[in-house]
PLY file of the C-alpha trace (Angstrom):
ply
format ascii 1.0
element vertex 82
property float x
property float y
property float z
element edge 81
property int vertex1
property int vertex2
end_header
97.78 91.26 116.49
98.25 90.50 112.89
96.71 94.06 111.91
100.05 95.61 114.14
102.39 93.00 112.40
101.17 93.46 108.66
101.20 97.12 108.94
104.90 97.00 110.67
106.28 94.92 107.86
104.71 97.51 105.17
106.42 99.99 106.94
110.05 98.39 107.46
109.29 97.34 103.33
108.86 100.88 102.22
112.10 102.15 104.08
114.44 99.28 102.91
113.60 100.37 99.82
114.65 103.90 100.39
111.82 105.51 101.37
111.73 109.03 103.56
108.85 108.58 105.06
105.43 106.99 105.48
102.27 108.50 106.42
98.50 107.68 106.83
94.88 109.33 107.13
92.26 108.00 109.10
88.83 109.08 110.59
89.06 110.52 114.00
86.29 108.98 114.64
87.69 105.28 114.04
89.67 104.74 117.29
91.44 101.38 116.32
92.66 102.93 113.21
94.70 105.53 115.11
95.76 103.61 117.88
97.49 100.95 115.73
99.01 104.06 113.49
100.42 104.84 117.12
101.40 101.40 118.02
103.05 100.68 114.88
105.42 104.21 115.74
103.55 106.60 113.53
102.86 109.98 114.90
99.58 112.35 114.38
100.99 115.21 112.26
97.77 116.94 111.79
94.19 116.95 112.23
91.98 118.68 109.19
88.34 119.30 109.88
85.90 118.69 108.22
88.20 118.74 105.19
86.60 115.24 103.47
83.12 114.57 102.15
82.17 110.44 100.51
78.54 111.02 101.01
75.54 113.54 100.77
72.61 113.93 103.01
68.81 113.44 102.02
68.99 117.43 101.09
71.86 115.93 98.51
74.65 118.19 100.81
78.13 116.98 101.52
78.46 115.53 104.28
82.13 116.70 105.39
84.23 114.94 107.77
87.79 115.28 109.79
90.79 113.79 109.09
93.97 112.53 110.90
97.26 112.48 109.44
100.33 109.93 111.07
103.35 110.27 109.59
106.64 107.89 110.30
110.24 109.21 109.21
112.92 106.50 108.21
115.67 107.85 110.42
117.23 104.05 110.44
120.76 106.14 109.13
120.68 107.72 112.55
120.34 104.23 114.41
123.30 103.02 112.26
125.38 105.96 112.88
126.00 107.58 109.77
0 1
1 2
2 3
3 4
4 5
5 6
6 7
7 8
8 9
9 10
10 11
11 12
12 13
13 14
14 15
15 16
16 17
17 18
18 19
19 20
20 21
21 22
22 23
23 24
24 25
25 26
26 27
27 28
28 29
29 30
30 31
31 32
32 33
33 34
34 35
35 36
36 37
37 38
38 39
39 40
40 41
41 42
42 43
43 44
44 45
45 46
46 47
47 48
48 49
49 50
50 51
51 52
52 53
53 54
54 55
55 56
56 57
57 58
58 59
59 60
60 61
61 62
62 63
63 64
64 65
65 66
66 67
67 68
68 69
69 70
70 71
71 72
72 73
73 74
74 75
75 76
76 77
77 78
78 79
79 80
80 81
C-alpha cells in the first residue's frame, strides 16, 4: 500500500543522491514493520537483544528490548554495467 510506496521512493531518493546504503531498526516484535523493510528489498543484517531500553518498570528498572537491523545497498552501478 502507500506505507510500501512512500518508503520505496525514500529509498530510490537517498541513492539518486549518492547514497551507499540505507538501513533501518525496528522491534522484532512489530511484524508489519519488518515485513515491509523486506518488501521494500531491505535485508535483516542483524538482530541485537535486548540491546534498547525507552521505559522502566514499577521497580524504576530498564526495561530492555531487541532490535532488528535491515540494511539496503545501492548497487544500481552494477544494474547499469559499470
Amino acid at each position: 500500500g502507500f506505507a510500501g510506496e512512500a518508503l520505496s521512493a525514500v529509498i530510490e531518493n537517498a541513492f539518486r543522491q549518492g547514497s551507499h546504503i540505507v538501513f533501518a531498526e525496528c522491534d522484532p516484535r512489530n511484524t508489519a514493520s519488518w515485513e515491509l523493510l523486506e518488501k521494500v528489498g531491505l535485508c535483516r543484517e542483524a538482530h541485537f537483544r535486548k540491546n534498547i531500553w525507552f521505559h522502566k518498570d514499577e521497580n524504576g528498572n530498564p526495561v530492555w528490548k531487541d532490535t532488528y537491523v535491515y540494511a539496503k545497498l545501492n548497487d544500481s552501478r552494477f544494474q547499469r554495467g559499470d
